[in-house]
ZAMARGU-4260 file (C-alpha; in steps of 0.2 Angstrom, whole numbers, plus 5000, padded with zeros to 4 digits):
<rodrens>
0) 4829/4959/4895 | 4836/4974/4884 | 4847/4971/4868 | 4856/4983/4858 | 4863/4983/4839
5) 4875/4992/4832 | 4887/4990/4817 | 4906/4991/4820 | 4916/5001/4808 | 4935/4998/4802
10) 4945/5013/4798 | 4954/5008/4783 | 4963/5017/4769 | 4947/5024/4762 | 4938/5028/4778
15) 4927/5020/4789 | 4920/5003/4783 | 4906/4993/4790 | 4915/4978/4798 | 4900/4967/4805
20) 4884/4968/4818 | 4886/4967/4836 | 4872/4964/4848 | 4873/4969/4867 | 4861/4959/4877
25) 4856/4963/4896 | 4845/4951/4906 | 4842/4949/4925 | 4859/4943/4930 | 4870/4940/4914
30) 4876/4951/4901 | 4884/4944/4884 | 4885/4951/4868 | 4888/4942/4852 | 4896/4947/4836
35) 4898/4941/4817 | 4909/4950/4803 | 4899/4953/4787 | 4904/4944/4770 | 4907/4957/4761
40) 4923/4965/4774 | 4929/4950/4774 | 4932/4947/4756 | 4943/4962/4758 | 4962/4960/4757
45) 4966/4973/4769 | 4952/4966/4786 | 4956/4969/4799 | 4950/4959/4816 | 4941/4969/4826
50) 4947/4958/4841 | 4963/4948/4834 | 4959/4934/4849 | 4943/4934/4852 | 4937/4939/4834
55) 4948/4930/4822 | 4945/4933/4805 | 4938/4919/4795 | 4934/4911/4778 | 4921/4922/4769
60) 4914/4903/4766 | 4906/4900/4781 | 4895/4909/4792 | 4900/4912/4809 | 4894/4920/4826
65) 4904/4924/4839 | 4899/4924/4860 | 4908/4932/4873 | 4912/4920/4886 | 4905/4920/4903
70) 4907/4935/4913 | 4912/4947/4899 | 4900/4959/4895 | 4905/4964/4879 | 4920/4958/4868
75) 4938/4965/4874 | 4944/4973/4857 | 4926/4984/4856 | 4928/4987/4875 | 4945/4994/4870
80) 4937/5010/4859 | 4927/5015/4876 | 4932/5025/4889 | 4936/5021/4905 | 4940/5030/4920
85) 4940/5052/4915 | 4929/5046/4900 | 4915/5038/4911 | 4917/5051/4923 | 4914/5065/4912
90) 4898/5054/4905 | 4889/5052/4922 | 4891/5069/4924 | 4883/5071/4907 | 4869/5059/4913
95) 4865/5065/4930 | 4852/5052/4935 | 4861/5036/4931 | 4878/5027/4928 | 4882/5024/4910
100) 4879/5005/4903 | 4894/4996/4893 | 4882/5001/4877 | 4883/5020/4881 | 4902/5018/4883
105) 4904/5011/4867 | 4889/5020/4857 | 4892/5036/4865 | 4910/5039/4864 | 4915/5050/4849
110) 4928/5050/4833 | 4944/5054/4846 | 4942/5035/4852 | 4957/5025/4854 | 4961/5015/4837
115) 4950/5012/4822 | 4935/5008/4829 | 4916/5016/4825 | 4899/5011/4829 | 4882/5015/4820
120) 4865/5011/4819 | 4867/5009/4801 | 4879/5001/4789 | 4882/5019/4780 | 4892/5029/4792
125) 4897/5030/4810 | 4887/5039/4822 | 4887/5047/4838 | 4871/5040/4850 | 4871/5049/4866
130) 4860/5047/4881 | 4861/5065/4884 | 4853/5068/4872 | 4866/5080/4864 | 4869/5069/4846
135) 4886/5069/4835 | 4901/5078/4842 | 4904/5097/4840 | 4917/5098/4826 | 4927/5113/4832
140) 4943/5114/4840 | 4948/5120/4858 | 4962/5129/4863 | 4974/5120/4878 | 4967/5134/4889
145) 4950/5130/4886 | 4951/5112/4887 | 4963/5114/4905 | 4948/5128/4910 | 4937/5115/4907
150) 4944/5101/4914 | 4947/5110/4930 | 4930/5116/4933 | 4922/5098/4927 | 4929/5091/4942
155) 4920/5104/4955 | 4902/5103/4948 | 4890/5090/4950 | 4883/5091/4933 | 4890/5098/4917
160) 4884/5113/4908 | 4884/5119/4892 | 4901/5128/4894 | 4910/5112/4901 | 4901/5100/4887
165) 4918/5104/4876 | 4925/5091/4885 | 4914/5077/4879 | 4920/5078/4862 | 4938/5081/4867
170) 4938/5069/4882 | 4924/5059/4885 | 4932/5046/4873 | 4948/5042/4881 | 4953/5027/4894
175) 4964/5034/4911 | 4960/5040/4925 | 4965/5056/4924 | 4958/5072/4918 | 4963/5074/4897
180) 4957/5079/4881 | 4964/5078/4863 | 4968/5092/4854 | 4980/5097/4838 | 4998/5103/4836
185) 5006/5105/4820 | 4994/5095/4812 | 4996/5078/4822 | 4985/5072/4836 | 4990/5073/4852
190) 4983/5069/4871 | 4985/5083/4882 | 4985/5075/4902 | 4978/5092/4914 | 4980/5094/4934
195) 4968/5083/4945 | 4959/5088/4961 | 4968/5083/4978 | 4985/5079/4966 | 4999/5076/4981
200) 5013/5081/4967 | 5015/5088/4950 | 5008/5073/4940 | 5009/5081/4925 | 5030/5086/4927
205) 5031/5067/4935 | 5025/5059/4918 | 5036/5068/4907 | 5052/5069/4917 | 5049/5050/4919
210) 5046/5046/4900 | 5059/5056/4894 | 5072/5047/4906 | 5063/5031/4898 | 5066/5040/4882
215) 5084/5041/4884 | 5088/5022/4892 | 5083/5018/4873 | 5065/5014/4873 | 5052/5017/4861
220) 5043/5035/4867 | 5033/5044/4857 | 5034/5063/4855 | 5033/5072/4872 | 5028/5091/4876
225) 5024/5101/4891 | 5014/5118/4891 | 5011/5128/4907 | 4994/5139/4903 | 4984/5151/4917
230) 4996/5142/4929 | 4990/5125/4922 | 5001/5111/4921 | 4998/5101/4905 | 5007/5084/4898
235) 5007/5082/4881 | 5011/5065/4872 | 5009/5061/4853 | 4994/5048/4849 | 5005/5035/4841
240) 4987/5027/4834 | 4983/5042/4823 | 4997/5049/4810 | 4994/5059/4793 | 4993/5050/4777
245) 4993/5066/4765 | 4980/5077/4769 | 4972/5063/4779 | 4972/5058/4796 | 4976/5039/4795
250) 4968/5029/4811 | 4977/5014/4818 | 4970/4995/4826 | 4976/4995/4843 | 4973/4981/4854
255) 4977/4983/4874 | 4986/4969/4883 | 4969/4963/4891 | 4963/4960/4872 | 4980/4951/4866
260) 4978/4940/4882 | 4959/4938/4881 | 4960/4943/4898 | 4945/4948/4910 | 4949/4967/4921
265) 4943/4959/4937 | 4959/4945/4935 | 4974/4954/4928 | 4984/4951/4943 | 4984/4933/4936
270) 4994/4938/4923 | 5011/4942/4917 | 5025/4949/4906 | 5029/4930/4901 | 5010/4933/4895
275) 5013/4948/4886 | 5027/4938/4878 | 5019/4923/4873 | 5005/4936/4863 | 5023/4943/4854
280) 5027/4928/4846 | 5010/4922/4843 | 5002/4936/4835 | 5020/4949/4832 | 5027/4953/4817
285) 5045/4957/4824 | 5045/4946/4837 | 5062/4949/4844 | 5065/4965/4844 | 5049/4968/4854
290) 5054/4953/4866 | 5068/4965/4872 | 5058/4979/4871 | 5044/4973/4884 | 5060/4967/4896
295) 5065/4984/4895 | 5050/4990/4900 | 5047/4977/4913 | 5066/4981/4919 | 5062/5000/4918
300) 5044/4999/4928 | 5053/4992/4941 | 5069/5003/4939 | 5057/5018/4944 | 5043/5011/4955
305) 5029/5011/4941 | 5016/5000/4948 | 5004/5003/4937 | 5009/4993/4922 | 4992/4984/4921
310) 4987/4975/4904 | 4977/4990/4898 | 4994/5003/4900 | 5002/4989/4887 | 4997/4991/4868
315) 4998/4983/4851 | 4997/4991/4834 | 4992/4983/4818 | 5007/4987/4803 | 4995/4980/4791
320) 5002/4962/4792 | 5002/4957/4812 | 5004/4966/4828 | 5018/4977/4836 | 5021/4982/4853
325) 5014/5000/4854 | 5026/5015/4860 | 5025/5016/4879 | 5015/5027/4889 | 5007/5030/4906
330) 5022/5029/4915 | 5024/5036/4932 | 5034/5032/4948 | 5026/5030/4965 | 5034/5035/4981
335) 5035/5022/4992 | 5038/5018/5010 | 5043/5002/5011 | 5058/4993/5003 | 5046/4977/4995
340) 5038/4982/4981 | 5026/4972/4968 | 5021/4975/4950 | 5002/4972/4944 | 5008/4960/4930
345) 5020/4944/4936 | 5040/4947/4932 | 5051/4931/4936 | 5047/4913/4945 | 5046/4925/4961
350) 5029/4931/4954 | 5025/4949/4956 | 5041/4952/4966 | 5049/4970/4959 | 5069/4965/4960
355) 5080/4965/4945 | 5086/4947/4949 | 5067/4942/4949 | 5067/4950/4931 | 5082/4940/4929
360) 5077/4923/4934 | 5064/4926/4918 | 5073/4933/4905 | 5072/4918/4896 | 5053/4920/4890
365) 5061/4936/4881 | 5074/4925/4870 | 5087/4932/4882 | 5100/4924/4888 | 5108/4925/4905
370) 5121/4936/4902 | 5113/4947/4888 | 5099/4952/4899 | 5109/4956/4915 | 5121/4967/4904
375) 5101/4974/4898 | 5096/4978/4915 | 5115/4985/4921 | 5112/4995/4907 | 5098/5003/4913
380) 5101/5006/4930 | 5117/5015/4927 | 5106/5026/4916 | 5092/5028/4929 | 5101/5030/4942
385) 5114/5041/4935 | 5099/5055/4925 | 5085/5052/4934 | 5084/5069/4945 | 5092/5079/4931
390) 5077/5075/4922 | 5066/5080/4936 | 5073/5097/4939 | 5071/5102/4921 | 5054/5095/4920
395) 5054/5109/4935 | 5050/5097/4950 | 5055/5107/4966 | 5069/5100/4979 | 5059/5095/4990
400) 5047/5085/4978 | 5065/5080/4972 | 5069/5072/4989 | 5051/5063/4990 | 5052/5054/4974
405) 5069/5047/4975 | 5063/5034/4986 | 5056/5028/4967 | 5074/5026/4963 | 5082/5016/4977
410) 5083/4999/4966 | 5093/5009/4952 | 5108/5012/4965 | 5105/4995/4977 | 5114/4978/4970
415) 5104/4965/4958
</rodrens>
């Protein structure tokens, strides 16, 4: 059995602050971890839960321990500050001789995790434990053409060298499978999304026609960008859990859908928008106006074939009092052969079933009546159908890709 301590840190207004102890434990065939929140953070008016479902904040009067449930290995709001898919990626690499544990996620990945999050073996400061060997993150910056360089190379070797170690500070911490790094523009933190070997189509000029057509049907984007370097594609979006508080760069709790729902990855197809919904009014601060937001992106996702609208590519941000649907992101049709199509998360009584009338049949859950959420989802097909490839040739998508990827659009011009 091998067990693992390490403090968890809030990022509030003053900086990082020691939030409680969490232990990771491994034995033969079970992993757990368990988790309590020190007196002293929660005597503060301004906690925060480090896990708003599974970690609810309590009275500093009695002393409490919390356990992850059976089959979770750690606890889903920590598990939300690792990296999954590039990050993990770009940490074996690092490794070489074996796959990286839940603890190396979480203890390894640096100050450009998602949210407000830090770890340390200590209650004094956060700090970087890496099982490279290599200790806290470089504090230097990269240029775009260093970090797409990088990213490039990164996925042609078998293990990284010194040269290509850039990318495990600008990187290594961020969930999605694709290859990204954070970088700086003006200030403000942004992700920058880089090319991917054996891409079948411009991913990159995908992503930001795509969000800037969601942009303009009215939902909540955040600032998009698009830089072609050394004939690099690169997809920049504006990290909406990072923003600047004078000179300071203010960190934000986030919490993915999987956290809100308490929901376990290997089950997410059990899940669905109703879900998503029900989390809104339980733990929302503007319940209806992000009700109509989440139809509109469930309208939307099916609108343009995103099928990929799993529970981590839905967020929550704390304002301070509750918890907001996050601006969208990762958004990005798929071409499709045939005509039935089926989203990760349930839309209507029909299930998974991708139709507008599915969506429909639902609309209830979303405080919506009948008539206000088919005048919604009119809205939005007009708008997708009638901007979609005009957005995609300025986005600089060839004709031919053009033609492929209006199979995506096929709903936006058929009948409810």
């Amino acid at each position: 059995m091998s067990t693992i301590r390490t403090y968890v840190f809030v990022h509030l207004a003053e900086g990082p602050v020691p939030a409680g102890l969490l232990t990771m434990t491994e034995e033969p065939r079970n992993k757990y971890a368990t988790f309590a929140y020190g007196r002293r953070y929660l005597e503060r008016p301004d906690r925060v839960a480090v896990d708003p479902v599974s970690l609810p904040l309590h009275d500093t009067g009695t002393t409490r321990a919390y356990q992850t449930e059976e089959g979770f290995a750690v606890f889903n709001g920590i598990r939300d500050a690792a990296p999954d898919g590039w990050g993990q990626y770009l940490m074996y690499k690092a490794m070489g001789d074996r796959l990286p544990g839940d603890a190396d996620l979480i203890l390894a990945s640096g100050d450009h995790r998602v949210g407000a999050l830090a770890f340390g073996p200590t209650p004094e400061r956060p700090e970087r434990i890496t099982p490279w060997g290599e200790g806290t993150a470089p504090g230097e910056e990269f240029t775009l053409a260093e970090l797409a360089e990088a990213a490039e190379r990164a996925q042609h070797v078998e293990e990284l060298d010194d040269n290509l170690r850039t990318l495990l500070s600008a990187g290594s911490s961020l969930g999605g499978a694709r290859p990204k790094a954070v970088t700086t523009i003006d200030d403000n933190a942004w992700i920058a999304k880089f090319q991917k070997r054996g891409d079948t189509f411009p991913e990159c000029r995908v992503e930001l026609a795509t969000m800037r057509l969601a942009s303009e049907c009215g939902l909540d984007v955040p600032a998009l960008d698009f830089r072609c370097v050394l004939d690099r594609d690169i997809y920049l979006i504006e990290r909406f859990d990072r923003g600047l508080r004078g000179n300071q760069m203010e960190r934000r709790s986030f919490a993915s859908g999987l956290t809100m729902l308490g929901a376990h990855e290997s089950e997410v197809s059990r899940y669905s928008y109703a879900d998503l919904a029900g989390a809104i009014r339980q733990y929302g601060t503007q319940v209806r106006k992000d009700l109509r937001e989440l139809f509109r992106r469930m309208v939307f996702n099916i609108l343009v074939t995103n099928d990929d609208d799993h529970l981590r590519n839905h967020g929550f941000l704390f304002d301070g009092t509750g918890w907001r649907l996050s601006p969208l992101y990762d958004v990005v049709p798929k071409p499709q052969v045939g005509l039935e199509r089926k989203q990760v998360l349930g839309v209507g009584p029909e299930g998974r079933n991708a139709t507008i009338g599915n969506a429909l049949a639902g609309a209830a859950v979303f405080d919506l009546g009948g008539e206000e959420a088919t005048e919604i989802a009119n809205e939005l097909k007009q708008a997708v159908s009638a901007k979609w490839e005009a957005h995609f040739e300025v986005a600089g998508i060839s004709i031919a890709d053009r033609k492929r990827f209006a199979t995506c659009f096929r709903l936006a011009k058929a009948d409810t």
